[in-house]
N, C-alpha and C positions, 0 to 999 in steps of 0.2 A: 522517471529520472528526476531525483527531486529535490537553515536552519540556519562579535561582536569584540569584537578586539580587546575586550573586557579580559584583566584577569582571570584563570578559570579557577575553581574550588574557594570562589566566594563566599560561601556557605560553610564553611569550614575547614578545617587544617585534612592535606594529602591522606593523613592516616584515615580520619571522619571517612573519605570520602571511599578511602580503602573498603572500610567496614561494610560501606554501603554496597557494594558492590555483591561483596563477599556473603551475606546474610539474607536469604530468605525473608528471615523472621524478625530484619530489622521493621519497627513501626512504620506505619500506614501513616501517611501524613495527614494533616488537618484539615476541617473544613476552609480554616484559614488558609494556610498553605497552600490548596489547591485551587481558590477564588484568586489565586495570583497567577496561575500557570493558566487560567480560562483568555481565550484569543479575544481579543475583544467587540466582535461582533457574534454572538451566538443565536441559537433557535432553539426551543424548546424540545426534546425526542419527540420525534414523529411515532405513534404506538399504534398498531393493530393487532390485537391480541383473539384468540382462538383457543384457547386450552382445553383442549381434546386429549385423552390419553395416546402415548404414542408421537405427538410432536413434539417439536423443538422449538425454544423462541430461538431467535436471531439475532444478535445487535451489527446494523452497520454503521461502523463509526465514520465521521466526516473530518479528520484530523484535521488540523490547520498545521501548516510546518511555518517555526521560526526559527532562529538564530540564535534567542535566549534559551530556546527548549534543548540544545546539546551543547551549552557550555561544561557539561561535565555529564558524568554518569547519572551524578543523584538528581540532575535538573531534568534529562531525560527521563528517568526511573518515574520522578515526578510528577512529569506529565503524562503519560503513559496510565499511570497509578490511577492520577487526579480523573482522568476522562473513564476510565474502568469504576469511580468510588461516585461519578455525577451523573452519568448513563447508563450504567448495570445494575451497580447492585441494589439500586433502592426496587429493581423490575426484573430482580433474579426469580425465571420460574421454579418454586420447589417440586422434586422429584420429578424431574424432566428435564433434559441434557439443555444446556446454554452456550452458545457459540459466538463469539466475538471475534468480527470479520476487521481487522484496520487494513489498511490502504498498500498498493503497491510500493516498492520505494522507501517504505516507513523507515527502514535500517540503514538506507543513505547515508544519509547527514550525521548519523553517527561516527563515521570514519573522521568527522572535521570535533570531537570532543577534546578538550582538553589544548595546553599552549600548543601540541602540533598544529592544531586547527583553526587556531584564532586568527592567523590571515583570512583562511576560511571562510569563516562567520565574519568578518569585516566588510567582507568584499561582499558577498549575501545578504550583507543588511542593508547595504549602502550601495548597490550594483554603480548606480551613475558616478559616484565619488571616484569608482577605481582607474588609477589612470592610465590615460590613454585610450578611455572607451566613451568616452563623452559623446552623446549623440550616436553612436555606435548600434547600439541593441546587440541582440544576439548573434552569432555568441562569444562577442566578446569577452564579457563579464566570467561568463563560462570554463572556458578556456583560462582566464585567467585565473580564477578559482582552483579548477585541475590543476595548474604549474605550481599554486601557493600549495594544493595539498603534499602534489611531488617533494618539495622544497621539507616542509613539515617533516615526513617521511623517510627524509633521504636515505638514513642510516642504516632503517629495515628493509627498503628496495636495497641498497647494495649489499646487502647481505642474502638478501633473495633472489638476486640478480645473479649472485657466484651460484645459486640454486638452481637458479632458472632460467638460462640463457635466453630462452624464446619469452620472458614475463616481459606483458606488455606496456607500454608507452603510456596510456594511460590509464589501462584495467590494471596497469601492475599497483598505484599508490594504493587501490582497494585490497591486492594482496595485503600491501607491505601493512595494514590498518587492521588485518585479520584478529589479531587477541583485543582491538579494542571494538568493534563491529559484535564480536562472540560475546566480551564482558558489558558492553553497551546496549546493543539490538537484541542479541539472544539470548544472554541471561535473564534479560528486564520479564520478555514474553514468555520464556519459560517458567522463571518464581511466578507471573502473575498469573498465569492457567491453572500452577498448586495453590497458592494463597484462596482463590475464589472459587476456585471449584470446577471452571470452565475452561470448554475449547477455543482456543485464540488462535486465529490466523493473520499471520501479515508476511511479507516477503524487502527483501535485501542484498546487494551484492555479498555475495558468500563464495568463499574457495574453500573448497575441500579441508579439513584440518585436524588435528588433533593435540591433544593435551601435550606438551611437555613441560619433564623437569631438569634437562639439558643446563648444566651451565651457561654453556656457549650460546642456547636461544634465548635464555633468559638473559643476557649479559644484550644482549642485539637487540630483542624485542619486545620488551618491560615498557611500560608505560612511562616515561622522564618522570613526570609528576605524580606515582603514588611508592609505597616504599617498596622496595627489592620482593617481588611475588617470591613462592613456591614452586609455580609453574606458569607456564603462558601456552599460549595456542598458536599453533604454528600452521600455517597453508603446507598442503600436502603435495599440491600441486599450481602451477601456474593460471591456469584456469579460472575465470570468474564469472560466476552462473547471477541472476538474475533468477531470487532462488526464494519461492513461499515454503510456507512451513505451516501444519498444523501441530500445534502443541496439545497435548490430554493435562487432564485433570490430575493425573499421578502418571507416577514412573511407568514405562514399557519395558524397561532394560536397566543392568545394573553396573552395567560398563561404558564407558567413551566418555569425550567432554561430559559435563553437570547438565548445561543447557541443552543441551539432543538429546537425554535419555527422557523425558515424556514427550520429544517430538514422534506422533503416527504418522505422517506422510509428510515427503518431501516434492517440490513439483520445481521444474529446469526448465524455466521459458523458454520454449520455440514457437513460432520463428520470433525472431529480435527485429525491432523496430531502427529504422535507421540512425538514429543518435545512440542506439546501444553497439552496434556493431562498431560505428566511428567512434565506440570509446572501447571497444577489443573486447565486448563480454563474451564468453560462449553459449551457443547457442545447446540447448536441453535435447536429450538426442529425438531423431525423427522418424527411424525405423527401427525394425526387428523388437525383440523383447522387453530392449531399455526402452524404448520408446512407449511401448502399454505399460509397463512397470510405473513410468515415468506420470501416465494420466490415470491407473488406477483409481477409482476412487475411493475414498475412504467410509465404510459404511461404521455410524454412529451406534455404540449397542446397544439392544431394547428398541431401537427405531426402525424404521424403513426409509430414515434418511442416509443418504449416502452422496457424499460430499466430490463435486467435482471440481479441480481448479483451473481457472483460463485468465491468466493477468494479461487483464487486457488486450492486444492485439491478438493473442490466439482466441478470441470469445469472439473475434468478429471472422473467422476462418473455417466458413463452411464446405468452400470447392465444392466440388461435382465429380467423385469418382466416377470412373465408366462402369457399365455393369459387371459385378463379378469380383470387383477390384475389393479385398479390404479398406474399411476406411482408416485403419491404424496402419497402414502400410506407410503412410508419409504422414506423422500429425503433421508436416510445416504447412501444409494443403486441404489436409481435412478434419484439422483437430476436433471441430465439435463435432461433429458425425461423428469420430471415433471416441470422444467422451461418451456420447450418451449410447454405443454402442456397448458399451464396456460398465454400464449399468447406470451411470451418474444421474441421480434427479435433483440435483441442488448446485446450479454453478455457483461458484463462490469468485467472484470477478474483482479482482482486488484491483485498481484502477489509482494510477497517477499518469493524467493526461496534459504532457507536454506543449501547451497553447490556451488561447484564452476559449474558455465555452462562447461567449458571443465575440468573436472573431471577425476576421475581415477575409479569410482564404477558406472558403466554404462554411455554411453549416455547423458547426459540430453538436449542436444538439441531434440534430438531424441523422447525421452520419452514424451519431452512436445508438441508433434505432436500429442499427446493424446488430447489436452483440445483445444490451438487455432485455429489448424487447421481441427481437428475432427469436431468441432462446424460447420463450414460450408460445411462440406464435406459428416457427415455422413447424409443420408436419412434416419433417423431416428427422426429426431430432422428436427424443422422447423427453424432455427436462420438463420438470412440476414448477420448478422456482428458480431465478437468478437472484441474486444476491450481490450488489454493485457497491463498492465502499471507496468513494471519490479521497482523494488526498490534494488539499487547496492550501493554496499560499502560493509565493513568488521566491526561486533558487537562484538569487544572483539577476541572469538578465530571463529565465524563463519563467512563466509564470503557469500555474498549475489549477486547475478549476475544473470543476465538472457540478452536478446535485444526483446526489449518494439515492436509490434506490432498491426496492424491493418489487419485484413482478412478476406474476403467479398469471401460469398456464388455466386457459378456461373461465374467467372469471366473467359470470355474466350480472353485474350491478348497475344500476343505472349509472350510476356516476362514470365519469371519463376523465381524463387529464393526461399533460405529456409534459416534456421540457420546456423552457421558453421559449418564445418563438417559432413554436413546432407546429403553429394552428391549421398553417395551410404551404402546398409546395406553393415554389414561387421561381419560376424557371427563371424570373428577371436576375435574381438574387443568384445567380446560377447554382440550385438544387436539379442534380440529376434527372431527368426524368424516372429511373430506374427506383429513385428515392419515394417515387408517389403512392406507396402501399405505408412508407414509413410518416406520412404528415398524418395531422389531424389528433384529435385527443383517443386515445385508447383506454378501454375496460381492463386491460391489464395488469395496468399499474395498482399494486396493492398498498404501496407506502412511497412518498418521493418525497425529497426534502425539498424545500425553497432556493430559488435563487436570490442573489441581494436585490433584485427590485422585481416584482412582477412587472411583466407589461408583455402585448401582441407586438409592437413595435420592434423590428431589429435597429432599428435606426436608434431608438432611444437605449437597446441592452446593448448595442456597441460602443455607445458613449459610456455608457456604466463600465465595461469591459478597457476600454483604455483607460478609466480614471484607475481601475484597480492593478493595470500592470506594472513591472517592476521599470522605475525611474520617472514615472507620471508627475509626480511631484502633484497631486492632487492629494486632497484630505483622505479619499478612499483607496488610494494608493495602498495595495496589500491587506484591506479589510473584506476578506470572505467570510465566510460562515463556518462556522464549526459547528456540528449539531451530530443526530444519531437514530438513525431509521429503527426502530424494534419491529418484530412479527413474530407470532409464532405462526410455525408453516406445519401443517395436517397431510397428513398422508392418508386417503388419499385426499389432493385438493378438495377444498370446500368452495364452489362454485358460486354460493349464495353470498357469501362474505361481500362486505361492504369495504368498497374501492377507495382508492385516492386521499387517504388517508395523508395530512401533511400540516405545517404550522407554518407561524409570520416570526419572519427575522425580526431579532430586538439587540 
């Protein structure tokens, strides 16, 4: 769950920004250009390379989300672009598939583009300024955000409202943002998969939709600020999924929306975490056909990689069928068992974690020893690689953090490394005892990125961790890391490879 009151289409006049939209083939921005869109604390790509015939490298991106990054389409496109033209392509492997994993959430804050949004972005950049939540914290700001987007939106909720009587309270302003989510999140991902040649996945609230050239929708649901479309994109239904996508290299299909015809799989979060449900998403179904349709994985061709998706909370959702029982019978209980039943050797764990990583209410380095490193570890599950692409920065009053890695099943190097603060349980600190297989440094880890300070100390990463949450009003207030794990991953695993591959923030 996861971007300035500023004018929006500063960069150029409504039409400009039309164009941008609309074109593929408009130019690739500058080195200039894109040294502007750079978050201002970065790390170098973390790189472990293997180039064996038959694998894939991997980029996991570390986005930082701001406020300036969707003041329009072209400042998104931008950024987007910029992080794809400063972590890919100078380390694109030739004649071997390349897969660019971005973050859960990444399509969010695209709903707040443009004057709809700019309360939005006001309230998100400035959480403590919004009134009435002074001292407050979450979720105030939050909450407040959701009623400015409603307000933004009003026009196309009550036109979707005479649509959809049951559209919800606050999943519905995500409806009503449907043609700018499609022309903002999933046009950008889909032209950048054709332009580069690669598979990209990232995930966004999304309803059902499709093209129209309707008067009546485009009179309703047209963008205010660019000129009188052709067509627009319309919610098909009320419903709002919590919704990854992998995009291909070229087209699959020669009909539907622009932006889904090179999407190869689509994945419908279940189960939903609890601020997803208190904002009405639906949850991705959890039995019968839809349900393995739904975790399929997608196998890459000429590879023997095949891609499985778990954003987040379903990555950490092993349960314990009883004998006998399918594990696809309930993914909300047994998701990974029935992933990797269902052939997956590659989670692709797209990851926006709602809390601070050195927190004060558990662990969460810790905790998340559940999903990345479990995947390869537990003999339960047959997965080669997880594949973790953290999404950091502060949305208002919550604040988003994790370190994006890569961790490969089997790997025996000397080297060892984990999270921070992960070095040892510490029952005082109240870590589970159940958590005592997940302390200590692990072989593992094939790539991890940095956190903003090394240290064994929780006491010193939680002072780090409140300087950077939203309203600290400290200098590191909102300065995470933006950076980008690469690997190429071998089928089968290479055991020998050398571990813990990672860089210093600058």
């Amino acid at each position: 769950m996861r971007g300035t009151a500023a004018r929006i289409l500063a960069a150029g006049t409504a039409a400009a920004a039309a164009a941008a939209i609309a074109a593929p083939a408009s130019a690739a921005p500058t080195r200039a250009q894109c040294a502007r869109t750079q978050a201002h604390r970065t790390a170098p790509p973390i790189e472990s390379y293997d180039a064996k015939r038959g694998s894939i490298r991997v980029f996991a991106m570390q986005y930082k989300q701001e406020a300036r990054n969707v003041r329009s389409y072209s400042t998104f496109r931008a950024k987007i672009e910029c992080m794809i033209r400063t972590y890919v392509v100078p380390r694109l492997a030739r004649g071997r598939p390349n897969v660019v994993v971005f973050n859960e959430d990444i399509g969010l804050a695209t709903a707040a583009i443009g004057s709809r949004g700019a309360a939005v972005r006001a309230i998100a950049q400035n959480p403590a300024g919004t009134p009435g939540c002074a001292g407050q914290g979450f979720p105030c700001a939050t909450l407040a955000a959701l009623a400015a987007l409603n307000g933004g939106y009003a026009k196309q909720l009550a036109y979707y409202r005479e649509r959809f009587p049951t559209l919800g309270a606050l999943s519905g302003a995500f409806a009503a943002a449907t043609d700018t989510i499609a022309r903002g999140f999933l046009r950008t991902f889909s032209d950048m998969a054709r332009r580069y040649r690669v598979y990209i996945v990232g995930s966004g609230p999304v309803a059902p939709f499709r093209e129209s050239r309707d008067p009546a929708d485009i009179a309703a649901l047209a963008d205010p600020d660019l000129p009188r479309p052709r067509s627009v994109f319309v919610a098909t239904a009320p419903d709002v999924y919590n919704a990854a996508f992998i995009w291909a290299p070229r087209d699959v299909r020669r009909s539907g929306p622009p932006m889904l015809r090179n999407v190869v799989r689509e994945n419908r979060k279940v189960p939903l975490t609890n601020i997803e449900k208190a904002l009405g998403f639906a949850p991705g179904p959890s039995s019968g056909p839809a349900a393995v349709a739904n975790l399929r994985p997608y196998r890459i061709p000429h590879t023997k990689a095949r891609l499985g998706i778990a954003t987040s909370l379903p990555a950490f959702m092993y349960g314990d069928p009883p004998r006998g029982v399918d594990p696809c019978s309930d993914t909300s209980l047994y998701y990974m068992r029935c992933l990797s039943a269902l052939g997956a050797n590659v989670v692709i764990q797209d990851e926006a974690n709602p809390g601070r990583w050195a927190g004060d209410n558990g662990w969460q380095p810790l905790a998340w020893m559940g999903s990345t490193w479990r995947a390869v570890s537990d003999p339960g599950v047959r997965f080669d690689y997880n594949v973790t692409a953290f999404m950091v920065g502060n949305l208002a009053d919550l604040p988003f953090d994790g370190q994006t890695s890569i961790t490969q099943r089997g790997l025996r190097s000397a080297r060892s490394c984990t999270y921070v603060g992960n070095g040892r349980l510490d029952p005082a600190d109240g870590d589970p005892a159940s958590y005592a297989g997940y302390a200590g440094r692990k072989h593992e880890f094939l790539a991890i990125a940095p956190w903003v300070i090394q240290s064994d100390s929780r006491a010193r990463l939680r002072d780090v961790g409140r300087r950077l949450a939203p309203g600290s009003g400290d200098r590191l207030e909102n300065d995470y890391i933006e950076t980008a794990v690469v690997a190429d991953l071998t089928f089968p695993p290479d055991p020998r490879r050398r571990a813990c591959a990672t860089a210093r923030a600058r």
